[in-house]
VEXBAMI-576225 format. One line per field, with one value per residue: x, y, z of N, C-alpha, C in turn; residue in three letters. Coordinates in steps of 0.02 Angstrom, whole numbers, plus 50000, padded with zeros to 5 digits. Example, Ala and Ser with C-alpha at 12.3 -4.5 7.8 and 13.67 -1.06 7.14 Angstrom:
BEGIN
n.px: [50660;50642]
n.py: [49716;49888]
n.pz: [50390;50354]
ca.px: [50615;50684]
ca.py: [49775;49947]
ca.pz: [50390;50357]
c.px: [50660;50645]
c.py: [49835;50002]
c.pz: [50390;50394]
r: [ALA;SER]
//
This chain:
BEGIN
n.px: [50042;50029;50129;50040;49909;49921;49964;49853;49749;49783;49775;49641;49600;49619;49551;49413;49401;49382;49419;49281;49197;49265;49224;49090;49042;49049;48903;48865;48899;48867;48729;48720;48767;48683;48577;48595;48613;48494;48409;48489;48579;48701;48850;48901;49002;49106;49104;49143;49270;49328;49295;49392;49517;49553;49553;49679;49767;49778;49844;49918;49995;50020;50072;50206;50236;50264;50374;50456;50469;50521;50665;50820;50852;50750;50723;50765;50708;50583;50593;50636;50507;50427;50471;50456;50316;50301;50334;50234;50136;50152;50170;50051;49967;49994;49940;49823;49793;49753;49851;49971;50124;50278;50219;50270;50366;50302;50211;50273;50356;50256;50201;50312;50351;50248;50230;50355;50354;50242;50293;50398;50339;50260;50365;50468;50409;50392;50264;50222;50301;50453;50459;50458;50380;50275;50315;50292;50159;50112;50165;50072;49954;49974;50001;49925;49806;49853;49882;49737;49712;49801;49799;49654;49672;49756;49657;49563;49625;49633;49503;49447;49548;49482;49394;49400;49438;49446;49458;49574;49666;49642;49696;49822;49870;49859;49968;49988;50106;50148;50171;50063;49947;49940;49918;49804;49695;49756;49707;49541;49560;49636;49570;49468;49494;49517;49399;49333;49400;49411;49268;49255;49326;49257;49150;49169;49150;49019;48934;48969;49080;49281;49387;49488;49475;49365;49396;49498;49402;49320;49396;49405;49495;49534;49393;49418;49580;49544;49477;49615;49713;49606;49618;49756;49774;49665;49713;49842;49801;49759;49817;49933;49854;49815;49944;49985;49884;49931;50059;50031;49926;50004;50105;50053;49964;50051;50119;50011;50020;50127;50310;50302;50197;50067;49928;49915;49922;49876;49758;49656;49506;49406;49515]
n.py: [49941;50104;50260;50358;50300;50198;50271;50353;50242;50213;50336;50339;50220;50197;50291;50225;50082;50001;49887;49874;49892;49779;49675;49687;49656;49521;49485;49445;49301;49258;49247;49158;49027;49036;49002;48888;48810;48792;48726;48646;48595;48578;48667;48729;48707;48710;48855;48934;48880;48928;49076;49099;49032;49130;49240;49199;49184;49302;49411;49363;49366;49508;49545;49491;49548;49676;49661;49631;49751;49817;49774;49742;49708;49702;49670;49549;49466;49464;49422;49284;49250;49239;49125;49051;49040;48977;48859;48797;48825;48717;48593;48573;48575;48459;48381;48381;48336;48230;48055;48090;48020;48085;48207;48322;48400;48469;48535;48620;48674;48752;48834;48894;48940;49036;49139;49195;49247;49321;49408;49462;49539;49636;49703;49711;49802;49922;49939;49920;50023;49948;49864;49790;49747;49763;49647;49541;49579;49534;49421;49332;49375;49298;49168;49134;49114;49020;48892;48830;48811;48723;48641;48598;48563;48464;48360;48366;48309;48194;48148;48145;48040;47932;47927;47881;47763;47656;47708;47771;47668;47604;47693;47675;47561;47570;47648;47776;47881;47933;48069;48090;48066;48173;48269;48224;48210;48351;48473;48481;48455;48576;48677;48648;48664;48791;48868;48934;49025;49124;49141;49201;49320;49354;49430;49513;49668;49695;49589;49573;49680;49669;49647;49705;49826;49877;49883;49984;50082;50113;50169;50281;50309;50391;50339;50307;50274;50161;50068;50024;49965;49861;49792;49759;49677;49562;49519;49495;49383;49300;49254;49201;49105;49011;48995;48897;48808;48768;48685;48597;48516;48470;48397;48324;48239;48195;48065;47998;47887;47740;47740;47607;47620;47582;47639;47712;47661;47733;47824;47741;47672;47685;47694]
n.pz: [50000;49947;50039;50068;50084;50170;50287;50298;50330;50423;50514;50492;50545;50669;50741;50724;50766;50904;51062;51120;51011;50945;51028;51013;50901;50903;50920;50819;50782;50911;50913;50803;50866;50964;50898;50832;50926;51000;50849;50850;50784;50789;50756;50829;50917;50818;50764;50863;50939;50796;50806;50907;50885;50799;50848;50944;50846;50802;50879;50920;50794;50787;50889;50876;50732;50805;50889;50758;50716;50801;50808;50775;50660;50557;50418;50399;50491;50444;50303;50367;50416;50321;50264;50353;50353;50230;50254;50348;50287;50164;50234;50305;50178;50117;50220;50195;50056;49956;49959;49883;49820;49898;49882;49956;49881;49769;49825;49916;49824;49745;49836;49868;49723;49689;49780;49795;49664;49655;49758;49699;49577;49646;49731;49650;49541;49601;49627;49769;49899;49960;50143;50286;50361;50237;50162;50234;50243;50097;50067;50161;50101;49994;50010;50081;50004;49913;49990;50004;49886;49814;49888;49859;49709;49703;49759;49641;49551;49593;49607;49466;49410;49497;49449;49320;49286;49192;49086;49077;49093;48975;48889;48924;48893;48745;48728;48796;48869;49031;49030;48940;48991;49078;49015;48978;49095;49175;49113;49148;49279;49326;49296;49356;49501;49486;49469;49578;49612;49510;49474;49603;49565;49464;49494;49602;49665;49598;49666;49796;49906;49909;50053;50081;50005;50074;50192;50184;50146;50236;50335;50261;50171;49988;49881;49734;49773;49833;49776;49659;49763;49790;49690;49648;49742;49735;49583;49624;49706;49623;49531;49606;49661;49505;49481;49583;49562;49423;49441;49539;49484;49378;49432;49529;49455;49369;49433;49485;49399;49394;49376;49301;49204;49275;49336;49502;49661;49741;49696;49649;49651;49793;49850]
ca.px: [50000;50072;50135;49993;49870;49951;49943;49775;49698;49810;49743;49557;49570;49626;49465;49339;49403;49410;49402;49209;49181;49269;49164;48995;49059;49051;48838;48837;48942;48822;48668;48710;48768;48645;48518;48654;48581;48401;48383;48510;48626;48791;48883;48918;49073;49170;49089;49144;49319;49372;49324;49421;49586;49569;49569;49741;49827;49787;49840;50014;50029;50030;50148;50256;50233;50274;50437;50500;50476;50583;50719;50871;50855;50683;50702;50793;50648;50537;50599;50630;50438;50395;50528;50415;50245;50282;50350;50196;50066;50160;50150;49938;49926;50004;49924;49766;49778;49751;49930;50018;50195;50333;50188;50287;50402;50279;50180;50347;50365;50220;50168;50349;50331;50173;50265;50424;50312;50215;50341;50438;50305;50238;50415;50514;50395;50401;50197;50215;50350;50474;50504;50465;50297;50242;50360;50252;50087;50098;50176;50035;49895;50011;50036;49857;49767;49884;49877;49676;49709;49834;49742;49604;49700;49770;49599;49533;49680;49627;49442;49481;49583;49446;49311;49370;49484;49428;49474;49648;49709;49611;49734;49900;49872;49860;50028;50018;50152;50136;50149;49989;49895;49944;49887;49748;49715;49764;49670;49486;49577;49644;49502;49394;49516;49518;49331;49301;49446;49379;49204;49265;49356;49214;49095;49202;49123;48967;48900;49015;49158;49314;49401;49546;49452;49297;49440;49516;49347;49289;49475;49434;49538;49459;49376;49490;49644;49544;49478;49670;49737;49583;49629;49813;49741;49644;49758;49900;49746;49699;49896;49966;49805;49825;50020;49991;49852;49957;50116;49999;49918;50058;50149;49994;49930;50122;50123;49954;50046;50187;50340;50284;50156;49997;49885;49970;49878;49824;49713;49645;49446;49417;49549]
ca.py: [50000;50180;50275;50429;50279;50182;50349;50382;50205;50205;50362;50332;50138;50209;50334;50194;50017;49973;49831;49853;49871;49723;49629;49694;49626;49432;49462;49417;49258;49221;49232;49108;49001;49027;48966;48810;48760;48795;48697;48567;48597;48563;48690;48782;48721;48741;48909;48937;48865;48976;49124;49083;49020;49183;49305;49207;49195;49388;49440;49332;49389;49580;49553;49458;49621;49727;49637;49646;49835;49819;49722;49792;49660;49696;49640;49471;49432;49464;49349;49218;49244;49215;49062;48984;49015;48945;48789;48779;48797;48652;48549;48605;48571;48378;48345;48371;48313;48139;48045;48062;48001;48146;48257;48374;48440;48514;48584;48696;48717;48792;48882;48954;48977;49090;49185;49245;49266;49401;49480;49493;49588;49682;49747;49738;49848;49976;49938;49952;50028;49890;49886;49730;49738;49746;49580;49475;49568;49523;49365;49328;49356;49248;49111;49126;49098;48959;48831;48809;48805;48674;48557;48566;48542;48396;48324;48359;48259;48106;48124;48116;47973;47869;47934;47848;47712;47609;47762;47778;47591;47580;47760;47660;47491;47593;47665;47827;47850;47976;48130;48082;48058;48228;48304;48184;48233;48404;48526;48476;48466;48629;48721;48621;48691;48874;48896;48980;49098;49141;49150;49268;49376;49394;49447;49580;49747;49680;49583;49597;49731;49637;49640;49769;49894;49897;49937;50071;50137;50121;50224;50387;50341;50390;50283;50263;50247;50091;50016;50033;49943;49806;49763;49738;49594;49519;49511;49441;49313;49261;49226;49151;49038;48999;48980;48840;48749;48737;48677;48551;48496;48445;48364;48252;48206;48127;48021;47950;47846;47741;47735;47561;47617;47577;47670;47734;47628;47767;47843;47676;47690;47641;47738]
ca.pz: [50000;49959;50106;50110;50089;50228;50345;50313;50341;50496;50540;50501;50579;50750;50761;50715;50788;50978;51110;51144;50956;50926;51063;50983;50832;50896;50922;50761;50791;51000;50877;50766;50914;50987;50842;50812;50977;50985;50822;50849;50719;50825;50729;50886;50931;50773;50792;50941;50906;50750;50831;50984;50865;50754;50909;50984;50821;50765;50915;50909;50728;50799;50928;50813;50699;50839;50865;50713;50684;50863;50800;50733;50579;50524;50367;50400;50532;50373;50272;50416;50435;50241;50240;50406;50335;50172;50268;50369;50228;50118;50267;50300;50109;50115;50270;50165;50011;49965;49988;49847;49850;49870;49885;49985;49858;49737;49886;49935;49755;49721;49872;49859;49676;49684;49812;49746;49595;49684;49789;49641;49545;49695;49747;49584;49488;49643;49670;49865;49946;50014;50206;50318;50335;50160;50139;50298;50225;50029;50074;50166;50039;49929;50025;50125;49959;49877;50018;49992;49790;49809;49897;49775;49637;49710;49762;49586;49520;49623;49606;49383;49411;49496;49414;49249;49291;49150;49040;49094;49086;48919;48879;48962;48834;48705;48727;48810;48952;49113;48994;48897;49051;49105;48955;48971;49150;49201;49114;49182;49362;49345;49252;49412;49534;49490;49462;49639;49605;49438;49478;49647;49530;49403;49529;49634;49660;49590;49718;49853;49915;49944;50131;50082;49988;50115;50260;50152;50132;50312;50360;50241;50101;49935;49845;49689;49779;49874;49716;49652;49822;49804;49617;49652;49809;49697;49553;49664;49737;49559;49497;49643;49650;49471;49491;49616;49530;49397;49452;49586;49442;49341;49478;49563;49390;49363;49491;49476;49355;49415;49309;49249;49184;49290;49387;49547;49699;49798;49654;49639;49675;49846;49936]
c.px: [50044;50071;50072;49906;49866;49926;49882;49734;49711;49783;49655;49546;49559;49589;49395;49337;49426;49388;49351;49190;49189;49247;49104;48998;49012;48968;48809;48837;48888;48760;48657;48732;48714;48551;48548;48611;48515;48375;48426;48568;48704;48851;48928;48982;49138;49156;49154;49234;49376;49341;49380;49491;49593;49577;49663;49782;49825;49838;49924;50029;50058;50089;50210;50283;50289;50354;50457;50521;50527;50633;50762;50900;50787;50676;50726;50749;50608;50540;50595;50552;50399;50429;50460;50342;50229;50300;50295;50149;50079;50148;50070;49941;49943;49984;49827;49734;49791;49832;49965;50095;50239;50294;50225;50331;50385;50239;50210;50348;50321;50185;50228;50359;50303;50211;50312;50395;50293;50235;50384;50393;50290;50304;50445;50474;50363;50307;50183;50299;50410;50491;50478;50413;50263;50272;50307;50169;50071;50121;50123;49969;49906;50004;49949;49807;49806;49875;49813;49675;49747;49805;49681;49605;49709;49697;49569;49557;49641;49531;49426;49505;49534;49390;49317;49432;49498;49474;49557;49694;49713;49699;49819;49917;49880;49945;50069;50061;50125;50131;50085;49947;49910;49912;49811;49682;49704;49721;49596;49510;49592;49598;49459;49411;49516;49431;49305;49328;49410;49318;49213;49285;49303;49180;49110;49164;49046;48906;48924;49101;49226;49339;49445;49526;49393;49344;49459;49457;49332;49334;49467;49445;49499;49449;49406;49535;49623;49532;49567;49700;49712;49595;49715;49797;49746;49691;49822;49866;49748;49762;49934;49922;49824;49881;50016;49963;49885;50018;50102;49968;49972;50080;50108;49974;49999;50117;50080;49956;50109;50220;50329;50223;50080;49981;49929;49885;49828;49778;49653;49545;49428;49446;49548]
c.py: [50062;50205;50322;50367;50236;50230;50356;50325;50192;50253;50367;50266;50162;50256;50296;50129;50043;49922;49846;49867;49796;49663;49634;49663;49537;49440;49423;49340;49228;49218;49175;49043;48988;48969;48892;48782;48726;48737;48627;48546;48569;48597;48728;48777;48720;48831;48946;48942;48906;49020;49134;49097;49084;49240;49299;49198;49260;49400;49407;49350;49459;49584;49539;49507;49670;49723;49641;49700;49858;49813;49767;49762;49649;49650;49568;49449;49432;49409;49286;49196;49221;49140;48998;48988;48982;48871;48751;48773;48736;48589;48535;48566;48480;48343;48341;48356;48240;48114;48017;48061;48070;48196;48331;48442;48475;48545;48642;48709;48771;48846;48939;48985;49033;49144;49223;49267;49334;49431;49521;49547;49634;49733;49771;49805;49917;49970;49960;49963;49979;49908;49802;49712;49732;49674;49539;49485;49539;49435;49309;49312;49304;49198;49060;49081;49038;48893;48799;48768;48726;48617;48543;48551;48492;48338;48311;48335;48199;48103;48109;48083;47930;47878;47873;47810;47655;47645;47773;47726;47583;47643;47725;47598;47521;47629;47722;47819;47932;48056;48136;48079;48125;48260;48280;48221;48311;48463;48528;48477;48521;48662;48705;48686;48795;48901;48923;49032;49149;49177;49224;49334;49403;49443;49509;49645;49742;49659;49570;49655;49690;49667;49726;49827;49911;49930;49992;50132;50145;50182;50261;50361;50346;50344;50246;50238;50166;50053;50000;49965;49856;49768;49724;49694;49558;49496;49463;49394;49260;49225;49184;49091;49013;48970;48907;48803;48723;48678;48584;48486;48439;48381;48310;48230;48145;48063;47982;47921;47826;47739;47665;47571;47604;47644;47675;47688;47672;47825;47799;47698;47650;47655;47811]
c.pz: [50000;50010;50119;50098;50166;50282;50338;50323;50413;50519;50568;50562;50657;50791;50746;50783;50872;51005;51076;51050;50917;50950;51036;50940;50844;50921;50893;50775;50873;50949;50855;50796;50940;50938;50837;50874;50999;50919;50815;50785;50717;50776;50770;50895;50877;50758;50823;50929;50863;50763;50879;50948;50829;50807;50916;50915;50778;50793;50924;50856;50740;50852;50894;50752;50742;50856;50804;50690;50726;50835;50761;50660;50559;50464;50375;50438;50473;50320;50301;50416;50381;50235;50293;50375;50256;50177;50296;50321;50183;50160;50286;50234;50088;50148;50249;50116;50014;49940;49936;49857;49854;49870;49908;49951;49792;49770;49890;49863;49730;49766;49887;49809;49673;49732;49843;49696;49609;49718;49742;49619;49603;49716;49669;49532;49533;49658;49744;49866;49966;50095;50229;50311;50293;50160;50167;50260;50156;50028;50109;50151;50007;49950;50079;50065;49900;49885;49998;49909;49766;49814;49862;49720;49637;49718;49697;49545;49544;49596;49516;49397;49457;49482;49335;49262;49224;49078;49026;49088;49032;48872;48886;48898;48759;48677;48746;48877;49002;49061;48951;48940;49088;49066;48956;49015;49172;49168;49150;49252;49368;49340;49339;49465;49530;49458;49517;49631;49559;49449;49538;49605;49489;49416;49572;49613;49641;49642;49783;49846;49936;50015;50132;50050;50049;50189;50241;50177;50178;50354;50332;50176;50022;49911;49786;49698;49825;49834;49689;49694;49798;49722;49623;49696;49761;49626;49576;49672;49680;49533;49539;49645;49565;49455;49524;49595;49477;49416;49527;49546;49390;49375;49492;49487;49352;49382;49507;49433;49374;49357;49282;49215;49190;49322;49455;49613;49759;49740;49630;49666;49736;49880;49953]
r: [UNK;UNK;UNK;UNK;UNK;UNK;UNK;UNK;UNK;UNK;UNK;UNK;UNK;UNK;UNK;UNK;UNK;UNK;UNK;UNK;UNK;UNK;UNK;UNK;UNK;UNK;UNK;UNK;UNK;UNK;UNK;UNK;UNK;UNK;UNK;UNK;UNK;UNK;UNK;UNK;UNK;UNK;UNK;UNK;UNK;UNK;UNK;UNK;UNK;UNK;UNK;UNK;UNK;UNK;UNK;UNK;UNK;UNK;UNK;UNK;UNK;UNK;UNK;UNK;UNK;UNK;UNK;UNK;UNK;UNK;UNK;UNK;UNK;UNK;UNK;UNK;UNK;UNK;UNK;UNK;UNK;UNK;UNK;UNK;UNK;UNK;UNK;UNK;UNK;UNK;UNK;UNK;UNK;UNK;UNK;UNK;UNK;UNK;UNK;UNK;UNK;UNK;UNK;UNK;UNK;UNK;UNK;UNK;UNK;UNK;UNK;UNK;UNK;UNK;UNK;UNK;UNK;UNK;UNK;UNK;UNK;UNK;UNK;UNK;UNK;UNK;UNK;UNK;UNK;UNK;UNK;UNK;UNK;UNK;UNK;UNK;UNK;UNK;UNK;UNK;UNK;UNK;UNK;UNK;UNK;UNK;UNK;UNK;UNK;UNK;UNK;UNK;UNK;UNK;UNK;UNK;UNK;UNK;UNK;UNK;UNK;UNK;UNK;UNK;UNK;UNK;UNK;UNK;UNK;UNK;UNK;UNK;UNK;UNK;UNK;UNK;UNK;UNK;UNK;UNK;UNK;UNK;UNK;UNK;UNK;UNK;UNK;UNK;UNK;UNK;UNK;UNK;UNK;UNK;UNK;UNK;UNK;UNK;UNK;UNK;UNK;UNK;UNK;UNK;UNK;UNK;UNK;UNK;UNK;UNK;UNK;UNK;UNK;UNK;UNK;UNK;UNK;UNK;UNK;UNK;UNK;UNK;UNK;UNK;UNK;UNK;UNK;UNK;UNK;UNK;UNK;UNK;UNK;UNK;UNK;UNK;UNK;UNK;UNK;UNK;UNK;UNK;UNK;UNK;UNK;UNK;UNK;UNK;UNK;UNK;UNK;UNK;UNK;UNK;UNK;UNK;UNK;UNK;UNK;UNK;UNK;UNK;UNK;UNK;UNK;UNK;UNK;UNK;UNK;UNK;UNK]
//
């Protein structure tokens, strides 16, 4: 975010938001609790739950912030901090996709792909500012919106491979090898996989405000320079998601072919 946009959402945020605002907030959140119970829904305690975990890890992310602006190596904590959350989301994203072999090293590939991708563009073409903070926040978006993409890419790999099993053996006898079954393969998994992105992106401004322009706008800042702000998000959202489905894609659609040539056993219908 440019600096006199920066200053002025910092200035506006810190005349709107407080504690007891941010307690009135969760009514919304005891309501629908409250209904979860009354009708029996048992939704309550995942409810319940991810508000609870999103309070204590804001609230460790800001201290964690606050330190680093401390530190007399800002920027090397910055990176340290992009290096650990792109170790933790590849690990999140293997621990949820269905178990393909070696999974782990197109996970890191692609969730660190997508974001060098977009720090690169975001810093290199002077877009924001660089200092520490921009690094933890763009890295962030990048890496926030990859992990989800991944694992659906990968799922939509496995769920094509036992949807047509018959299809794929019939495809292997014939004489194609692991690159023909990618080709075969990967575009309907990816295309599957990036149809929420897609569809979010189409729809922007239309029938919803995204997160980062509606704070802009809530802080003062004008309205162009927040559309501006919420186009560069989304943009980064739509490429790093895209970045990873591909590159998830590719990789799980391999491997659901061993190198002899069958079917890989955990694509197999049934597991």
């Amino acid at each position: 975010m440019p600096m006199p946009l920066l200053a002025a959402a910092e200035s506006g945020v810190a005349g709107v938001w407080s504690w007891p605002v941010v307690a009135a907030s969760l009514s919304l959140v005891a309501g629908a609790v409250a209904l979860s119970r009354w009708l029996g829904l048992r939704v309550e305690g995942p409810l319940v739950w991810a508000s609870a975990r999103a309070a204590v890890q804001l609230l460790a992310v800001g201290g964690l912030l606050a330190l680093v602006l401390r530190s007399t190596v800002p920027g090397l904590w910055a990176w340290l901090w992009v290096a650990v959350m792109v170790g933790i989301a590849s690990a999140v994203m293997v621990r949820r996709m269905p178990p393909a072999p070696g999974a782990w090293l197109p996970a890191t590939a692609a969730v660190g792909l997508s974001t060098a991708v977009g720090l690169g563009v975001v810093f290199g073409f002077g877009v924001v500012p660089y200092d520490p903070i921009s690094v933890v926040v763009v890295a962030g978006i990048t890496i926030g919106n990859s992990m989800p993409h991944g694992v659906l890419a990968a799922k939509q790999v496995a769920a094509s491979a036992r949807d047509r099993p018959g299809t794929i053996e019939a495809l292997l006898a014939m004489g194609f090898d692991r690159g023909g079954i990618v080709r075969f393969l990967a575009p309907e998994s990816a295309r599957l996989a990036l149809i929420p992105q897609i569809e979010r992106t189409k729809v922007v401004g239309l029938i919803a405000l995204p997160g980062a322009m509606t704070g802009l706008l809530l802080a003062g800042v004008d309205p162009v320079d927040a559309v501006v702000v919420q186009l560069l998000v989304m943009y980064l959202v739509l490429g790093a998601a895209a970045i990873t489905v591909i590159v998830m894609v590719l990789a799980v659609t391999r491997v659901s072919v061993t190198p002899r040539l069958q079917m890989a056993e955990w694509v197999k219908p049934g597991r």
